[in-house]
KOLTIKOL-26002 format. One record per atom (N, C-alpha, C, CB): x, y, z; residue in three letters. Coordinates in steps of 0.1 Angstrom, whole numbers, plus 5000, padded with zeros to 4 digits. Glycine has a CB too. Layout:
N
XYZAla...
END
This chain:
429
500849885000Unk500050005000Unk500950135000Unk499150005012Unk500150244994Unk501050404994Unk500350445010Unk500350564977Unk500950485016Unk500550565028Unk500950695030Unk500750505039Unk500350735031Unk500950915038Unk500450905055Unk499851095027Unk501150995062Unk501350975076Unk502251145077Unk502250815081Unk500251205076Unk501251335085Unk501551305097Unk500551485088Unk502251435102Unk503051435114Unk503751285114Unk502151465127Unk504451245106Unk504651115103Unk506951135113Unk504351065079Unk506751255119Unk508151275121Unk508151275138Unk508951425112Unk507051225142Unk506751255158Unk507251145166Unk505251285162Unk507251115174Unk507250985185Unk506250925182Unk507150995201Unk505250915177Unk504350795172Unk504350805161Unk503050795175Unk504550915150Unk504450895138Unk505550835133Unk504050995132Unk507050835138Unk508250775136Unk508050645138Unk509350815144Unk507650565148Unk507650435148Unk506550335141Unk507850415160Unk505250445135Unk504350375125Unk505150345113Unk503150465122Unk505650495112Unk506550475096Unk507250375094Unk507750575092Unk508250365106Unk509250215106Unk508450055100Unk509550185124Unk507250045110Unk506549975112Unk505949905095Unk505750035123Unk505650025093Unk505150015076Unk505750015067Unk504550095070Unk507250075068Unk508150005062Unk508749835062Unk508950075066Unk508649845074Unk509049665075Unk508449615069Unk508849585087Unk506949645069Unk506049555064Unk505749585049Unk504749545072Unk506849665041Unk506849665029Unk506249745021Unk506549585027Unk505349845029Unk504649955019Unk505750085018Unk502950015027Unk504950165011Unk505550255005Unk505150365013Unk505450254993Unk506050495022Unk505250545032Unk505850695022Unk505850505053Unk505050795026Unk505550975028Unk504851005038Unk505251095014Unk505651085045Unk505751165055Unk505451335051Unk507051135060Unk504351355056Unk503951525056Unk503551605069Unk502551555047Unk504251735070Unk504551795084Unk504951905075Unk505751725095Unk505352005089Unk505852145086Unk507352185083Unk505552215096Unk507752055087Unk510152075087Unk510251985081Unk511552055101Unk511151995070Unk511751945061Unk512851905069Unk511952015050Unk513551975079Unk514551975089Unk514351845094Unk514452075099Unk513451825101Unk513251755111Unk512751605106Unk512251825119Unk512151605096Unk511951485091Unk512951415084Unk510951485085Unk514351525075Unk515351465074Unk516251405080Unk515751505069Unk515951455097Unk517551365107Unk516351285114Unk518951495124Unk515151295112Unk514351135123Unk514351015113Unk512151155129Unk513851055101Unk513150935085Unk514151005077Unk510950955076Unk515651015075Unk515751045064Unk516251005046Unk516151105068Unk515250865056Unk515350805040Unk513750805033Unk515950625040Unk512950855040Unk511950865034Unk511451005029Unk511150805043Unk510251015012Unk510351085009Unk509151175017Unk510651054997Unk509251345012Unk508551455024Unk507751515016Unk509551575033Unk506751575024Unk505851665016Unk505551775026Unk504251575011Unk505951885020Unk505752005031Unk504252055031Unk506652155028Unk503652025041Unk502252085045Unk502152125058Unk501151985044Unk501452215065Unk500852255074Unk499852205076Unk500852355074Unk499252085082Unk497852035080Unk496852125085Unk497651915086Unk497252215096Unk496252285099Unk495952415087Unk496652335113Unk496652375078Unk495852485066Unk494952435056Unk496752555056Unk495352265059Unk494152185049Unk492952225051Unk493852045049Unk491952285051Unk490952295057Unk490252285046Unk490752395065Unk489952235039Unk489052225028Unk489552105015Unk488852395022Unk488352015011Unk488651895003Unk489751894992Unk487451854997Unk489852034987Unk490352064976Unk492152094981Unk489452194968Unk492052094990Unk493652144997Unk494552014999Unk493552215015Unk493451885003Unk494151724999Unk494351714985Unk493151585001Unk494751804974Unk495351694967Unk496751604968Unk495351744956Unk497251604978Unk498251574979Unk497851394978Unk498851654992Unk496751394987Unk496151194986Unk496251144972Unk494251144990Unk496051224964Unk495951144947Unk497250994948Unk496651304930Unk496850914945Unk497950814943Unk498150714955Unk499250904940Unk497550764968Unk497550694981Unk496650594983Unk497450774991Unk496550514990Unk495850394992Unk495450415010Unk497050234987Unk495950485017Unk495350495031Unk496350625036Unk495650325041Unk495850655045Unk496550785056Unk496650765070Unk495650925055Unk497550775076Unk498050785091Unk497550925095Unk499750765093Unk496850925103Unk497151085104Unk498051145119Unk495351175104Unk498951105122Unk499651155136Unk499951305138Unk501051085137Unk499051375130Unk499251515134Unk498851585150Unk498451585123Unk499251665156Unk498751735165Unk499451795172Unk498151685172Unk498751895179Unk499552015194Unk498551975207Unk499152255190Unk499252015212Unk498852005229Unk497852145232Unk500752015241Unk498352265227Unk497452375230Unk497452465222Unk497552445241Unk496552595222Unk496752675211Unk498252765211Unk495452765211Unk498852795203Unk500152875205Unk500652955192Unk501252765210Unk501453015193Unk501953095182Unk501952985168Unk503553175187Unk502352895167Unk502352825153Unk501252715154Unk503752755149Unk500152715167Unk499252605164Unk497752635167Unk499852495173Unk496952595160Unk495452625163Unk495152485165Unk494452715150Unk494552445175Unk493852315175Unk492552305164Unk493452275191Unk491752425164Unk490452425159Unk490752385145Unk489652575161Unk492052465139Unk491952445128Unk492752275123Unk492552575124Unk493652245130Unk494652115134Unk493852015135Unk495352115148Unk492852005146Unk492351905154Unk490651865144Unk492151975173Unk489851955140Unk488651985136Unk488152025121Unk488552085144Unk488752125117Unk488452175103Unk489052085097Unk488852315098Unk490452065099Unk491051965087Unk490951785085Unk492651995088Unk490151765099Unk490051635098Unk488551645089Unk489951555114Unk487651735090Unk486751705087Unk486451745069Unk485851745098Unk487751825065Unk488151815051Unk488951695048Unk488851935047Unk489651655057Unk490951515050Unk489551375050Unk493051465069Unk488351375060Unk487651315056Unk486851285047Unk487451305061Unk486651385040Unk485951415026Unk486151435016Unk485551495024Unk487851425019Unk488251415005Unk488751255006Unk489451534999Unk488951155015Unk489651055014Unk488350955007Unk490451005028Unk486651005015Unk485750945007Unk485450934997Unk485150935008Unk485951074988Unk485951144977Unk486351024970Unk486751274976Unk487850964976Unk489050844970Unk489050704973Unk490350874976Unk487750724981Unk488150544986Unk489550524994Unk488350434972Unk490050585003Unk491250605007Unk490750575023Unk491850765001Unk491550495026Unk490950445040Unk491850515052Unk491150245041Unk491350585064Unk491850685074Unk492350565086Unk490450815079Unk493550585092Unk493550535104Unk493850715115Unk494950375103Unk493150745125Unk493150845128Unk493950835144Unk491750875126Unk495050905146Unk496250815162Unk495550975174Unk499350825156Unk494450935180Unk493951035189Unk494351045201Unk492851025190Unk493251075210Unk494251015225Unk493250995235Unk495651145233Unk493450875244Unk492750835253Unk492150935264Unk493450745258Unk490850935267Unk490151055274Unk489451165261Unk491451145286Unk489551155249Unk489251235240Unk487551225241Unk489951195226Unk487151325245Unk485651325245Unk485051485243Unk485151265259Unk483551475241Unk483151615242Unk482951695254Unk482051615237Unk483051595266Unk483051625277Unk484251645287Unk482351555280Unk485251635282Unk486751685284Unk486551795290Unk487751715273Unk487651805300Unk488351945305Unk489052055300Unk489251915313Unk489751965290Unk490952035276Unk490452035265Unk492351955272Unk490552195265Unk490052175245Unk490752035236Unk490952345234Unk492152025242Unk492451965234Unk491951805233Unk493451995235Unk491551805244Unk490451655245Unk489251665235Unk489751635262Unk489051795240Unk487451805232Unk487951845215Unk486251985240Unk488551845212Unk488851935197Unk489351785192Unk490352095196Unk490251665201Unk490551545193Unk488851485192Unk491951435202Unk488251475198Unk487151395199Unk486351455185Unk486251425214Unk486251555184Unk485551655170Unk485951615163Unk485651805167Unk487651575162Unk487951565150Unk487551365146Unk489751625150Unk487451335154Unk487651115154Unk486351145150Unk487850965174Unk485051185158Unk483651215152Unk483751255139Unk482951305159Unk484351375131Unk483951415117Unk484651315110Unk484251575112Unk485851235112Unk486151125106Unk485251005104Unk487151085111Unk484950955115Unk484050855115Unk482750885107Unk483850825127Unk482551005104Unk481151025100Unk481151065082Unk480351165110Unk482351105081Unk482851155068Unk482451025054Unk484851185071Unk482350945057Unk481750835046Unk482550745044Unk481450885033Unk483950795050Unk485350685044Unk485550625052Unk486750725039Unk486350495048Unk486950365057Unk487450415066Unk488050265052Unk486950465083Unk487550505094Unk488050455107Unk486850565096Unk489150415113Unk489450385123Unk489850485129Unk490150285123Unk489650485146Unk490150575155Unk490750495166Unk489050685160Unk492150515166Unk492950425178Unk493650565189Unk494650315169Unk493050535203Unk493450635211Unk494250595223Unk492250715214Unk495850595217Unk496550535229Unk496450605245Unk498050545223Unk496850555253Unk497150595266Unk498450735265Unk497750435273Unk499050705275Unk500850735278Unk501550665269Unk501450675294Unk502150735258Unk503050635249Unk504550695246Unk502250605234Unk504750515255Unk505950535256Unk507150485246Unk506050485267Unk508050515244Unk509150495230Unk511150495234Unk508850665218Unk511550445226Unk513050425229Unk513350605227Unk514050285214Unk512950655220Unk512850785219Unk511950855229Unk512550815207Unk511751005234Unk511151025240Unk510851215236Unk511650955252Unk509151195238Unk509051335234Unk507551395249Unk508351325212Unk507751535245Unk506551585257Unk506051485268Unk505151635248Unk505051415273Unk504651375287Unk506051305290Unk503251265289Unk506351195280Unk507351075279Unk508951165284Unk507350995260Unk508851255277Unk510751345284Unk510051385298Unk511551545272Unk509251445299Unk508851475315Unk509251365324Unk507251495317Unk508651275319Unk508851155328Unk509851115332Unk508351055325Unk510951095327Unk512251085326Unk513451195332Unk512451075312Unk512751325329Unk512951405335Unk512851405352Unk512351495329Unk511651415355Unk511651385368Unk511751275374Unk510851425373Unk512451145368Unk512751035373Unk514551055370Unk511750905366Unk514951195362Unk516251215366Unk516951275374Unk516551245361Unk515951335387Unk515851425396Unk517251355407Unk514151445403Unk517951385411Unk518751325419Unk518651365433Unk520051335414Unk518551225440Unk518451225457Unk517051245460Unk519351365466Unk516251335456Unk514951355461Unk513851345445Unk515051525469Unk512351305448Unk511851275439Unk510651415437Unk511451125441Unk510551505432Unk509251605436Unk508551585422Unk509751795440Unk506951585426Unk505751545417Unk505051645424Unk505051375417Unk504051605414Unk502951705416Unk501551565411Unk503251885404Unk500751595418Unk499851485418Unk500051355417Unk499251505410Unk500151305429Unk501451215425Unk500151085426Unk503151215439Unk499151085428Unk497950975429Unk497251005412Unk496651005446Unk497751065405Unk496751055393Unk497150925386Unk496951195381Unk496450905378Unk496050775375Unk496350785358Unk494350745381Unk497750675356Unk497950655346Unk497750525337Unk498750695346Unk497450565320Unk497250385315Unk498550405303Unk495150325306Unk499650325302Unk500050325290Unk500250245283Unk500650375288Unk501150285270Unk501150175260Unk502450205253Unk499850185250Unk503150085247Unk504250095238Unk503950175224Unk504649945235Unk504650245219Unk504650285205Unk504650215196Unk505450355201Unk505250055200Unk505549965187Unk504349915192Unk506949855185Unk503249925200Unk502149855200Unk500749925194Unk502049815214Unk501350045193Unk500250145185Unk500550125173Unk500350315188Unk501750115171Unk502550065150Unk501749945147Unk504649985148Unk501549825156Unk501049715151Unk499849755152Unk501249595157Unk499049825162Unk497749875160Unk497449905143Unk497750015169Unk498549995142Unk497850075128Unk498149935120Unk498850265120Unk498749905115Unk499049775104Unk497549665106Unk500849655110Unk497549635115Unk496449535117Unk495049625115Unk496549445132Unk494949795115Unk493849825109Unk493949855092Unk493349925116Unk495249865091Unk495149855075Unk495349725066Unk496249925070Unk495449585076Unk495549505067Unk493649455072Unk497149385067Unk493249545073Unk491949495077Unk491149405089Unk491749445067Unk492349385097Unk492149285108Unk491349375122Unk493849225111Unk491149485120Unk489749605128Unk488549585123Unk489849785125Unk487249635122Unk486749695116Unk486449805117Unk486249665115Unk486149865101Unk485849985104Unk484850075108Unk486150015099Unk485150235112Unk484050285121Unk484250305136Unk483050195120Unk484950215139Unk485350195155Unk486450285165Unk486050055154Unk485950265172Unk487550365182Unk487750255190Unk487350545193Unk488850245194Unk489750165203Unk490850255208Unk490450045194Unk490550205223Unk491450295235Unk492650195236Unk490550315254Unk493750185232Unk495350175234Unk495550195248Unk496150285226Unk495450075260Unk495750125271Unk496049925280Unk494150255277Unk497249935285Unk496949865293Unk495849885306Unk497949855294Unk495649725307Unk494349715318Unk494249785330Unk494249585322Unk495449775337Unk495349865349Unk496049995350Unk495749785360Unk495250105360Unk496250235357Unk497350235367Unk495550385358Unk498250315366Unk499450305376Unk499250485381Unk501450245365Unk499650505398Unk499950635399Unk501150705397Unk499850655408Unk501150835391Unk501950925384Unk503350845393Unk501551105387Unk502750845408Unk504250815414Unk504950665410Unk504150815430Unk504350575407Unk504250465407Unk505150475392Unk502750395411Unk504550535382Unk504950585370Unk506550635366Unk504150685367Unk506550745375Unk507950765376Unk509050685383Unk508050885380Unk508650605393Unk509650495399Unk509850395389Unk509050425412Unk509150365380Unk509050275375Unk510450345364Unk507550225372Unk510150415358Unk511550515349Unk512750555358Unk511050685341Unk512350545368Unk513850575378Unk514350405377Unk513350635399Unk514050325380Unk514350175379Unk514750155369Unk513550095380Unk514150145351Unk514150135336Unk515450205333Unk512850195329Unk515850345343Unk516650405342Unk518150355341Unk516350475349Unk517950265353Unk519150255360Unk519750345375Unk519850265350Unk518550385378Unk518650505387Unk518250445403Unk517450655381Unk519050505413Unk518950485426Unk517650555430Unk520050525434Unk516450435441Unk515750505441Unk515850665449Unk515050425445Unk515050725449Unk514750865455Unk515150845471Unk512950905452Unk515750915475Unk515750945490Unk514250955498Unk516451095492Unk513551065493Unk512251125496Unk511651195485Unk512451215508Unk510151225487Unk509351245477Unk508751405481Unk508151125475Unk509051475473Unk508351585479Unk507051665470Unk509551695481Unk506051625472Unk504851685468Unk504551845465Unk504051635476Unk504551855455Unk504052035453Unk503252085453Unk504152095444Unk502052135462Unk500852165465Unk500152245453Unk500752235477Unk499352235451Unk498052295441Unk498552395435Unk496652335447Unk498852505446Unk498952655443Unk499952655434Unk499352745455Unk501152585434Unk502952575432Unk502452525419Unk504152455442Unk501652465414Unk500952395400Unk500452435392Unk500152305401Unk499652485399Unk499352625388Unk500052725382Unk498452705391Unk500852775393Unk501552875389Unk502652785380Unk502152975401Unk503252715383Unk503852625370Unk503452635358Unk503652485371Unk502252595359Unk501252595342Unk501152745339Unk499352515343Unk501152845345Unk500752945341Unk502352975329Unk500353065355Unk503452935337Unk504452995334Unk505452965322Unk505052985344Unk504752805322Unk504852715308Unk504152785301Unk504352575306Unk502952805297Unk502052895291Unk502453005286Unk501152935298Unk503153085295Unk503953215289Unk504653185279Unk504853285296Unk505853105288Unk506853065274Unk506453025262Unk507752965276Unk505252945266Unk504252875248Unk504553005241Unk502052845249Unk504353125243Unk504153235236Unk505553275228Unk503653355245Unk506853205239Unk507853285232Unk508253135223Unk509153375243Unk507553005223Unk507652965215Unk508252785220Unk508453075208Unk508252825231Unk508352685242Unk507452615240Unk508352695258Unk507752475235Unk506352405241Unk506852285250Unk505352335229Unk506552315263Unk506752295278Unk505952185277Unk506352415289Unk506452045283Unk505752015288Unk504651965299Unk506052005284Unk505252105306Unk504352175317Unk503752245319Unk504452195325Unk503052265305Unk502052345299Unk500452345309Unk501952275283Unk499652375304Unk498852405317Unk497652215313Unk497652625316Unk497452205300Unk497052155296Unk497652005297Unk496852225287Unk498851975299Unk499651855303Unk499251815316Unk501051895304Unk499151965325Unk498551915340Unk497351905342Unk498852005351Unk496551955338Unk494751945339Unk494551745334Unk493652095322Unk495051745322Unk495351605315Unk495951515326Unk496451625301Unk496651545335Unk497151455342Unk496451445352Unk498351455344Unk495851575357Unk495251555375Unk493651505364Unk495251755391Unk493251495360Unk492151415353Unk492451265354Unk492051445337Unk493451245348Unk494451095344Unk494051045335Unk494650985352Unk495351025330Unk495550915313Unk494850805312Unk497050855310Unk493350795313Unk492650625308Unk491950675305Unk492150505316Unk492050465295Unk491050445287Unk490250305291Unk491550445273Unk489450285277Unk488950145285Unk489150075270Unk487050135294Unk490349915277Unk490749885272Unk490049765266Unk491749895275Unk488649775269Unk487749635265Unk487449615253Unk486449635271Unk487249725243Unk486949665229Unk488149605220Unk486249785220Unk489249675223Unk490949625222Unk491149445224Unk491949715238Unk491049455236Unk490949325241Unk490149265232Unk490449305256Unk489249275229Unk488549165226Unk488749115210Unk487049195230Unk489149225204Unk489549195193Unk490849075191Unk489749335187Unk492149175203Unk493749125201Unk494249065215Unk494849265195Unk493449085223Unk493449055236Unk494349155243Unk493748925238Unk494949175254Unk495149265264Unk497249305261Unk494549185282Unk496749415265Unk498249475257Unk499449475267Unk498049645251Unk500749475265Unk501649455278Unk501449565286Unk503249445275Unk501549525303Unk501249695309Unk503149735312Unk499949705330Unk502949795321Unk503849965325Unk505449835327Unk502950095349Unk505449735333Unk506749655335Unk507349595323Unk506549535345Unk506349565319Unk506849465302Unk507149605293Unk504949345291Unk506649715293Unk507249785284Unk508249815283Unk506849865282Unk507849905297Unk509849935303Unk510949885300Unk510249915315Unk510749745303Unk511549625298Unk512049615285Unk510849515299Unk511049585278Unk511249605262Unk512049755254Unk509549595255Unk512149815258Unk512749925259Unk514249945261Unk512049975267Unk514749855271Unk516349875268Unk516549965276Unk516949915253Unk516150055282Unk517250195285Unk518050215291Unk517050295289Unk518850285288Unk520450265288Unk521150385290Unk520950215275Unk522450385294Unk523350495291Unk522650655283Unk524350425281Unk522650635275Unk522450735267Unk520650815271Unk522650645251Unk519950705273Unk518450775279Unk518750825293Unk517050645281Unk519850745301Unk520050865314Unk520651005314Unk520850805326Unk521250985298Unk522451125300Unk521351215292Unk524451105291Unk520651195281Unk519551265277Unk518351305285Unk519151215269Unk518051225295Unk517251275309Unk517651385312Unk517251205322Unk518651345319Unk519551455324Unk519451615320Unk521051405321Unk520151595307Unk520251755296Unk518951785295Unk520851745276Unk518051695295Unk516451805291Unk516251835301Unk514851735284Unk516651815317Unk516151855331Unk517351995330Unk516451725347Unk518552015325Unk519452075330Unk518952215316Unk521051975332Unk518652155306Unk518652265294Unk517852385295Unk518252215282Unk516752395304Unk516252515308Unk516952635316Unk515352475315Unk517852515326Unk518952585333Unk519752715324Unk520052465337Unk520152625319Unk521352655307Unk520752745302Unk521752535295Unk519652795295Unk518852895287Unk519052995297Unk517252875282Unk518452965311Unk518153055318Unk519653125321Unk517352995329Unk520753065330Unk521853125331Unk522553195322Unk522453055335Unk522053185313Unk522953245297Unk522253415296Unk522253115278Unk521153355297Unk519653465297Unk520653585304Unk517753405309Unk520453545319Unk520853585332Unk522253695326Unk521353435342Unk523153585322Unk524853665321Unk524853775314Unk526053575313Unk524053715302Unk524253845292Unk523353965293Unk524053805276Unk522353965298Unk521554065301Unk522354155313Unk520154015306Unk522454105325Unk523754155335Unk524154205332Unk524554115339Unk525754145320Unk526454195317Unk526154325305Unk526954095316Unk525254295301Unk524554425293Unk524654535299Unk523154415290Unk523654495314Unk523154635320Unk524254685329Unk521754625329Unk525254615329Unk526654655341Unk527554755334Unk527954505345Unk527454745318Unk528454835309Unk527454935309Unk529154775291Unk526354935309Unk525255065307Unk525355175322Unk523354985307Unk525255085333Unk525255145350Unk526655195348Unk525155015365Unk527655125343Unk529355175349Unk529855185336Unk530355045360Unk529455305330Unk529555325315Unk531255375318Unk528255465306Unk531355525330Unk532655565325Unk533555525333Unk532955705323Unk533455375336Unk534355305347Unk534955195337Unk533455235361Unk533755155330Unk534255055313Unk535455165307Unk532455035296Unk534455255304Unk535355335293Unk536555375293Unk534955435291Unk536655355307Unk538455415313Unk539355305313Unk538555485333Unk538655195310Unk540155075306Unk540555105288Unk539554845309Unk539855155278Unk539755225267Unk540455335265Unk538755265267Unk540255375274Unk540655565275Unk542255615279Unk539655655291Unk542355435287Unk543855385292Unk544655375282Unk543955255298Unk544255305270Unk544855225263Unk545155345248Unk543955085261Unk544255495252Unk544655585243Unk543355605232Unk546155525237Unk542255535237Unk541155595228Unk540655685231Unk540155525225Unk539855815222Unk538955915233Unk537855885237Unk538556045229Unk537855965246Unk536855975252Unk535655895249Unk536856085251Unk535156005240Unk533655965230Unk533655865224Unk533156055220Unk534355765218Unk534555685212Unk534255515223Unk535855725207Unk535255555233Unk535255435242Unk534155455249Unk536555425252Unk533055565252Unk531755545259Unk530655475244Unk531155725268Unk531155515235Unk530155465222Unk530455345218Unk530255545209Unk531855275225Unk532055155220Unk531455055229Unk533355125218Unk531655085244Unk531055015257Unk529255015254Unk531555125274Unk528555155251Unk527255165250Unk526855055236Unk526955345250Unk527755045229Unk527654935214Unk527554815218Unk529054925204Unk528554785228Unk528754585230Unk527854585242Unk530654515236Unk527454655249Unk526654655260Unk525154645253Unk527054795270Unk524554695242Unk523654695231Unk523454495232Unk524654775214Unk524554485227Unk524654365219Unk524454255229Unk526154355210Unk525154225239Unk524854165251Unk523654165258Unk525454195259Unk522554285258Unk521454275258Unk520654195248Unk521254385257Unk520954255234Unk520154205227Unk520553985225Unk520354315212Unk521253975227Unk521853805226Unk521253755240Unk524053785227Unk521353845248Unk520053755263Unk518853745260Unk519753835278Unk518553865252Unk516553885254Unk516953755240Unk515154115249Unk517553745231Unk517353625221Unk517053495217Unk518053615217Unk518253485233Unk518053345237Unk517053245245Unk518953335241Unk515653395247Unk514453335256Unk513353315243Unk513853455271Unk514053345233Unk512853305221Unk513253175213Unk512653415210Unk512453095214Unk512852945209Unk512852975195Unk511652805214Unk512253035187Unk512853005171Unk514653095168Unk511353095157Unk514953165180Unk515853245178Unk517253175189Unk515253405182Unk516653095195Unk517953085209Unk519052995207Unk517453015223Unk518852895191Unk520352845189Unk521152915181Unk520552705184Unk520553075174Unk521353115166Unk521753235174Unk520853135153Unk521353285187Unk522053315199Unk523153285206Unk521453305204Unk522953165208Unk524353085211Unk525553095203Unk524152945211Unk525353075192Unk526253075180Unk526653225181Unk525353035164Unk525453295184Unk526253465186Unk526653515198Unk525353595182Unk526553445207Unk527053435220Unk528353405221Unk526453345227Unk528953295214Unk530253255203Unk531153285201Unk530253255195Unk530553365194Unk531353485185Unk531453585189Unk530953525172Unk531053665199Unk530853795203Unk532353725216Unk528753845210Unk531953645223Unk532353645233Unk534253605231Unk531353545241Unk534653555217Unk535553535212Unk536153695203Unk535253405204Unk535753755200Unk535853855196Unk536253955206Unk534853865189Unk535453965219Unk535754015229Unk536853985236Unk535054005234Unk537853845238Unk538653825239Unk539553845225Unk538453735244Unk539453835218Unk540653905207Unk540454035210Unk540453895190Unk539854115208Unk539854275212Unk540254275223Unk538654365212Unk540154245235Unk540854295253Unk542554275248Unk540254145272Unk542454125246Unk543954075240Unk544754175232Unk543853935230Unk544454275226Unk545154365219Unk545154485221Unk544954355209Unk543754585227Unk543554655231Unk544054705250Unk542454625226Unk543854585258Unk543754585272Unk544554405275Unk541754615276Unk545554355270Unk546254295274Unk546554215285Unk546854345272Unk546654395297Unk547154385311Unk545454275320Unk547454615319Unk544454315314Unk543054255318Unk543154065316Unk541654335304Unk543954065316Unk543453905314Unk544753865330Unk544053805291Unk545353965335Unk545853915347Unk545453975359Unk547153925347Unk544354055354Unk543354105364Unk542953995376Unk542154155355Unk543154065389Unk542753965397Unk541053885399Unk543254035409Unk540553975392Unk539253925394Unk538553845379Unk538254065400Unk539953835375Unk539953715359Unk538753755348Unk539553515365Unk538253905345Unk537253895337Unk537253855323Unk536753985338Unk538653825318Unk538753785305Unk538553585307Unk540453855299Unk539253595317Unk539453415323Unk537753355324Unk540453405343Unk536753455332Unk535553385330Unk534953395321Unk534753375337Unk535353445305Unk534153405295Unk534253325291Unk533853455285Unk535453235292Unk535653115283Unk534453025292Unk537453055283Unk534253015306Unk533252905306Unk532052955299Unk532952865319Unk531653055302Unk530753125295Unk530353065277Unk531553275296Unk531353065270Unk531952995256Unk531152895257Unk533452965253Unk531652785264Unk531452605269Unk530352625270Unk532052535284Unk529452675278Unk528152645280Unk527152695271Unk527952675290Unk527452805263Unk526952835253Unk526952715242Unk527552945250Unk528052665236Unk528252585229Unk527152445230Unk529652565232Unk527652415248Unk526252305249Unk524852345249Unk526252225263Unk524752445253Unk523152445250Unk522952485236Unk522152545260Unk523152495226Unk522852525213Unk523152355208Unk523852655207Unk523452245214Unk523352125215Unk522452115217Unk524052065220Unk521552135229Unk520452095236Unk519552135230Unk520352135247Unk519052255224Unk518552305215Unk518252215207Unk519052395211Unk518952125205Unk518552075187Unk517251995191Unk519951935177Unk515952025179Unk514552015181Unk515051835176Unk513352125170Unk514651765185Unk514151595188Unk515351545182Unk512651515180Unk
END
């Protein structure tokens, strides 16, 4: 079979692709980065779409020639590059009208709890969308995994890992919510066995092992999978501390973060992640739960040191944030105190306060840079270079400064280092 599989570059849409490769069809992948689908699939071929612009039958032509569609597209909330309404809703209920248009059979990857009666739009906006599929006239399945977990790890799944990378002490926040999950390679076989017709169609099926596990129970279980010593002690974050969390993720959504301690992550979780895994069962019978996955999974070296950097990489933004802004506003406060190591060296006057008020500019502007996610690894990179440049210029200019007792040429270089790694960290999945 031809399959297309937007969002086919995600943590579930990566390991369907695989999956359907093995099994010999012919897959493309459509999403918004060309980037990003060339270092996850980059042997497979791409089609640049924004699905949330399909909104109308005539915007699929892209299906001509396809035999079925994956659709793994989605966002967690609304944000500067994402509309659910239009994501979750308009375009399912155009991608369904034109696939009947084709005889083109939909497998639709939603998420467990998706109803009209949700807390989260985004519950309620996936449910709109499984409904206008199902009703759209074409061959429809809707599979709505649990918690899905992967050798890779993206939004709830890095959280998790994250705070099961917490060292000595364990802090949660709702730590009795109630979770169901599921392997990714078990959602892959999902989709295959509804395209080789072994579902029927019309149906939704909740992707969830049988019993739910608590959040806490959840994260011990990835502190273990980890390789990690359990927790000393657990320290619970009360209500108030949780919200203001979510509020603060939320902001950053704006500058382009998507947190996943977003407000909508937490509502979703103090709700909790289930489904009901009875119509599943009865078809394929009951799926491995939370120990067998883990297991199957391997994790290793490399998932504890990537834990690690996604707990530490906010840090890293933040202290960078911190330095250069500082250091911005310290040459602005102590303009003719800068200027007189300048003035030393035989520049005038006016020049050495226009050159301090210049790089002091620039250090500003490389902090406020680096709190905007489409802008903060090409920050680093100018963080880089500025800060290497600054040391060639003292080095020739101000010489005697690098034996300064209070070493201010000596601490940019860490300054350098850490820049360097978080523009590592940075790199999107």
């Amino acid at each position: 079979m031809r399959v297309l599989v937007p969002g086919g570059y995600g943590l579930i849409g990566s390991e369907i692709c695989r999956a359907l490769l093995a099994e010999g069809h012919e897959v493309t992948v459509l999403g918004r980065s060309a980037s990003v689908a060339a270092r996850v699939l980059p042997d497979l071929p791409f089609h640049h779409a924004d699905v949330s612009q399909l909104t109308s039958p005539q915007n699929w032509e892209v299906l001509e020639g396809f035999d079925a569609v994956v659709n793994c597209s989605g966002a967690l909330q609304d944000g500067p590059d994402d509309n659910l309404q239009a994501l979750h809703v308009t375009a399912m209920q155009a991608l369904g009208q034109a696939c009947a248009q084709r005889g083109i059979q939909i497998v639709q990857i939603s998420a467990a709890g998706a109803s009209a009666e949700a807390s989260t739009y985004f519950m309620r906006s996936k449910a709109q969308g499984d409904s206008a599929l199902l009703a759209s006239g074409a061959q429809a399945i809707v599979l709505r995994p649990g918690l899905v977990l992967a050798q890779s790890s993206y939004g709830g799944s890095t959280l998790l890992r994250m705070l099961a990378s917490v060292p000595l002490v364990q802090p949660l926040a709702m730590a009795q919510a109630q979770i169901q999950c599921v392997s990714a390679r078990d959602v892959a076989q999902a989709v295959l066995q509804a395209l080789h017709g072994a579902l029927p169609a019309g149906q939704v099926y909740d992707l969830v092992e049988d019993q739910p596990h608590s959040l806490s129970q959840v994260v011990a279980a990835h502190r273990r999978a980890l390789g990690l010593p359990p927790a000393c002690m657990e320290i619970t974050l009360p209500d108030w501390a949780v919200r203001i969390i979510g509020r603060l993720a939320d902001g950053l959504g704006h500058l382009g973060w998507r947190s996943p301690l977003r407000s909508t992550t937490l509502t979703t979780l103090q709700d909790g992640v289930r489904g009901d895994p009875t119509a599943w069962r009865a078809q394929h019978g009951p799926l491995p739960d939370l120990p067998k996955i883990l297991h199957t999974l391997h994790l290793g070296t490399e998932h504890r040191q990537s834990a690690r950097m996604a707990l530490m990489m906010p840090i890293a933004v933040t202290l960078l944030a911190l330095f250069w802004m500082v250091s911005g506003m310290i040459g602005v406060i102590s303009l003719e105190a800068a200027s007189a190591h300048l003035q030393a060296a035989g520049w005038p006057a006016p020049l050495s306060r226009l050159s301090v008020l210049f790089w002091s500019a620039v250090d500003l502007a490389l902090g406020c840079a680096i709190l905007y996610r489409t802008t903060a690894q090409r920050a680093c990179l100018g963080m880089i270079a500025v800060s290497l440049l600054y040391l060639k210029m003292a080095s020739v200019v101000t010489p005697d400064m690098w034996l300064d007792p209070l070493g201010p040429l000596v601490k940019v270089l860490p300054a350098v280092g850490l820049a360097a790694i978080t523009h590592s960290l940075l790199e999107r999945r």
